[in-house]
MDAnalysis code that builds the backbone (N, CA, C; Angstrom):
import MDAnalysis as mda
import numpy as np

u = mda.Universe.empty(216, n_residues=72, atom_resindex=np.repeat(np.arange(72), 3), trajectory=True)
u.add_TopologyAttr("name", ["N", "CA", "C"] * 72)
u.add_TopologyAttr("resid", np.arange(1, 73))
u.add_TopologyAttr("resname", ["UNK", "UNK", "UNK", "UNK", "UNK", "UNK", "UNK", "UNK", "UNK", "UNK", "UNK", "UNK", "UNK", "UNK", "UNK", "UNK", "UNK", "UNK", "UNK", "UNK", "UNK", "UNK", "UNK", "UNK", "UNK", "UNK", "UNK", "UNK", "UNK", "UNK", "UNK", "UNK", "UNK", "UNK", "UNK", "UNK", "UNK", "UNK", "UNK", "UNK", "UNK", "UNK", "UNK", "UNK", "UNK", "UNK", "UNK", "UNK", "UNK", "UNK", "UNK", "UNK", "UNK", "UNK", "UNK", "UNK", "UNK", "UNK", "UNK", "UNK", "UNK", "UNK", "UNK", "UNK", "UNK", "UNK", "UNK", "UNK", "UNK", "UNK", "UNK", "UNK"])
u.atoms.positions = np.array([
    [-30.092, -15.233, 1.049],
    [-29.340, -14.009, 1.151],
    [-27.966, -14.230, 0.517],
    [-27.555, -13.158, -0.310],
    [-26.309, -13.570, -1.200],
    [-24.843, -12.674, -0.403],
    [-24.158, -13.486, -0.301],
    [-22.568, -13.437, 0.659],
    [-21.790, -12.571, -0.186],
    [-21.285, -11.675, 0.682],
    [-20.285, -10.752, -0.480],
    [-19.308, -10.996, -0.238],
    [-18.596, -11.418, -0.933],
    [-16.915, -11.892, -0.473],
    [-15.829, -10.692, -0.409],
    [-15.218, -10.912, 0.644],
    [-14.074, -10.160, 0.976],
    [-13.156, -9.639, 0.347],
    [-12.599, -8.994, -0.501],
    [-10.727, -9.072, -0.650],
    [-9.729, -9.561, 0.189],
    [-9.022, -10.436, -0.491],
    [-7.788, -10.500, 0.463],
    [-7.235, -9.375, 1.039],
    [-6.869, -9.175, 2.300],
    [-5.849, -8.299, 2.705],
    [-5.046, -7.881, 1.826],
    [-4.103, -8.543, 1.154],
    [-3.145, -7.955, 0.299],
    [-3.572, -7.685, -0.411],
    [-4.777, -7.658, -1.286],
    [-5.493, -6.744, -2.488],
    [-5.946, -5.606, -2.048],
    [-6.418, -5.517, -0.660],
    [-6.812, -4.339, -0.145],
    [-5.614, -3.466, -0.077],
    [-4.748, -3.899, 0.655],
    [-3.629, -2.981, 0.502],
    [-3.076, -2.394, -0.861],
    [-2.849, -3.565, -1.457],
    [-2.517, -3.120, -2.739],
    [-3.254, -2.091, -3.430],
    [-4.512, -2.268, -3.388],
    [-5.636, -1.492, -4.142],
    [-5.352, 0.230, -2.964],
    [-5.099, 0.048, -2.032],
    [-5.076, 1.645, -0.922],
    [-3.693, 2.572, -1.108],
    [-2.667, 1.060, -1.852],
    [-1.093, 1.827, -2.380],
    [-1.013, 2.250, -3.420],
    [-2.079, 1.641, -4.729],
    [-1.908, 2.477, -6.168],
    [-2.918, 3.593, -5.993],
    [-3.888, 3.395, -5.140],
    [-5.086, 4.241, -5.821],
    [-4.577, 5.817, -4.504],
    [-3.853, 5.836, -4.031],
    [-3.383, 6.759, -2.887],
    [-2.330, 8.192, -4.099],
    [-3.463, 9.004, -3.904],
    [-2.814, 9.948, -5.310],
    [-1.087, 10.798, -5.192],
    [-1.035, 10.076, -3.598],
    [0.424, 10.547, -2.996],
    [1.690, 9.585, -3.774],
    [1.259, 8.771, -3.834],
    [2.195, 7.765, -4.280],
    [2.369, 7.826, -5.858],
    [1.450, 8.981, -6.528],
    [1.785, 8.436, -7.927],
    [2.860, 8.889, -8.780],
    [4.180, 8.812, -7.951],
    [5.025, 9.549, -8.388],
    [5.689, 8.037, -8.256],
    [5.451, 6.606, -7.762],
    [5.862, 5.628, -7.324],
    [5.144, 4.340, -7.695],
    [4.233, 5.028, -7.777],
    [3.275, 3.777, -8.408],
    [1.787, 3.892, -8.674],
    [1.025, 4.197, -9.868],
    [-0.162, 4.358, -10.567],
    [-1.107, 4.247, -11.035],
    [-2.206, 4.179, -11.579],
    [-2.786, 3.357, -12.216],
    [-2.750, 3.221, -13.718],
    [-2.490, 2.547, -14.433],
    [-2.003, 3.382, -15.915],
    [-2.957, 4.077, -16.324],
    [-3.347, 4.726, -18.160],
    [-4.361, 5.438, -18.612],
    [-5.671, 5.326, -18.087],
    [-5.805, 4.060, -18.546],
    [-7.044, 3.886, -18.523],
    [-7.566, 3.421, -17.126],
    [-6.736, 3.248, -16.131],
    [-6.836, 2.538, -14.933],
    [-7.681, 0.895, -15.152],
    [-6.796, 0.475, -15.912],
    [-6.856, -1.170, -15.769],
    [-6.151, -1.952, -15.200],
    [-5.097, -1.379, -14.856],
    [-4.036, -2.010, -14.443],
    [-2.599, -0.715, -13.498],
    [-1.891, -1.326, -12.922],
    [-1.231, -0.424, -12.087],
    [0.661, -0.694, -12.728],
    [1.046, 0.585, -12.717],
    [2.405, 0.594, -13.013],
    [2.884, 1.201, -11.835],
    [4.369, 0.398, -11.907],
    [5.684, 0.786, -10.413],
    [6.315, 1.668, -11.370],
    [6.427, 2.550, -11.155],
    [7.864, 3.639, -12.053],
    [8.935, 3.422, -11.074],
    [9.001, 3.772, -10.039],
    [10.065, 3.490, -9.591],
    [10.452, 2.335, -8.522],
    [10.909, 1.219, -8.880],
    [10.692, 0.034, -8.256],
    [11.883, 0.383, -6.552],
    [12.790, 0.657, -6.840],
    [13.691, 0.834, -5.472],
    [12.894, 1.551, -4.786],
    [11.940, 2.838, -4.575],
    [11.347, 3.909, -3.979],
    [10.342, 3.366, -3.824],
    [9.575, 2.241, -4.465],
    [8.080, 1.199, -3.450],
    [8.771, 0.707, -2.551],
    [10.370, -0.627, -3.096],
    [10.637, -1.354, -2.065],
    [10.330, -0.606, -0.755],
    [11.385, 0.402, -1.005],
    [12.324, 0.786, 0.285],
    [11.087, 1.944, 0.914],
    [10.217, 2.654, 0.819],
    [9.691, 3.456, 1.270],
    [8.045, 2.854, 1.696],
    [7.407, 2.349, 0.400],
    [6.487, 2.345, 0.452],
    [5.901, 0.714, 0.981],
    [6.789, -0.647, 0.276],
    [5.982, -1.863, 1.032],
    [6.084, -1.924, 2.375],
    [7.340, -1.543, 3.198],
    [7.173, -1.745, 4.448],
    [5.962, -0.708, 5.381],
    [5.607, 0.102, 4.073],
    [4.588, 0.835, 5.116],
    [3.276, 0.055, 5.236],
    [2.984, -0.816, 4.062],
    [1.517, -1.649, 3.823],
    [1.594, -3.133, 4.369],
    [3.369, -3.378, 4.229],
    [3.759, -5.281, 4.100],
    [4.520, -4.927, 5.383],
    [4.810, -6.493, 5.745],
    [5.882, -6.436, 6.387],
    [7.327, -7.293, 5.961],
    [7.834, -6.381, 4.427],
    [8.815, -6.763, 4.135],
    [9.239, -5.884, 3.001],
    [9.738, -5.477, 2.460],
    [10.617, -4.111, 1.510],
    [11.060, -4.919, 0.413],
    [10.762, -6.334, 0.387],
    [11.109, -6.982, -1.003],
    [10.542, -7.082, -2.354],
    [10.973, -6.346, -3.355],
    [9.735, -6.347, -4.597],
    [9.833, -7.690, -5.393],
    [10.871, -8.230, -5.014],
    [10.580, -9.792, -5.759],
    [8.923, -10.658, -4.841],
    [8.954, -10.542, -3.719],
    [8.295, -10.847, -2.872],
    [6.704, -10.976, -2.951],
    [6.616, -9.313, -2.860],
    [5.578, -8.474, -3.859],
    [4.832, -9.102, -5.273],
    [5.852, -9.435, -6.269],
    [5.354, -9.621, -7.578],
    [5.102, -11.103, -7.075],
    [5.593, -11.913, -6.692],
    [5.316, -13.314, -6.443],
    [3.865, -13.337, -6.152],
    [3.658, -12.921, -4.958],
    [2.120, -12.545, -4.210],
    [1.127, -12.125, -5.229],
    [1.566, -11.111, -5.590],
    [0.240, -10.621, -6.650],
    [0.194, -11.576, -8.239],
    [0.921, -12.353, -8.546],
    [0.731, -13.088, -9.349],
    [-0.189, -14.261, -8.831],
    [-0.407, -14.720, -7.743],
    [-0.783, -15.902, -7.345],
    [-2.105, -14.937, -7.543],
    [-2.668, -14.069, -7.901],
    [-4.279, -13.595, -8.250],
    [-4.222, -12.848, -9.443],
    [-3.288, -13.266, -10.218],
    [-3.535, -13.461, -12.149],
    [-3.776, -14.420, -12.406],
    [-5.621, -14.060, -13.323],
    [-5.298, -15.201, -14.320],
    [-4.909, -15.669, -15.323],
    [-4.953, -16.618, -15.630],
    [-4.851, -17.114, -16.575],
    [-5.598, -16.970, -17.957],
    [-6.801, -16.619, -17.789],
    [-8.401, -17.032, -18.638],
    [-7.820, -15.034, -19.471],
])
């Protein structure tokens, strides 16, 4: 029987904060939805990570989600 692996928590979130069509005045998915853009980086900190994280820091943020870029 083949195991389906989880998302991390923080991908889940992440993935429930861009794809949330309320927020896309804050953060998006670009054209083609390959990838997600912040337009307005002060208005995620301050409004939107402390609603998913527990911390309002966007340096914080980008740190985290880099540790699941790759490289390849």
């Amino acid at each position: 029987m083949a195991q389906r692996s989880v998302p991390a928590p923080f991908l889940r979130k992440t993935y429930q904060l861009v794809d949330d069509p309320i927020t896309d005045e804050v953060i998006s998915w670009n054209e083609n939805g390959t990838s997600f853009v912040v337009w307005k980086t002060a208005d995620f900190a301050k409004d939107l990570l402390p609603t998913y994280f527990k911390h309002n820091n966007f340096s914080s943020f980008i740190r985290q989600l880099n540790t699941y870029v790759s490289d390849h």
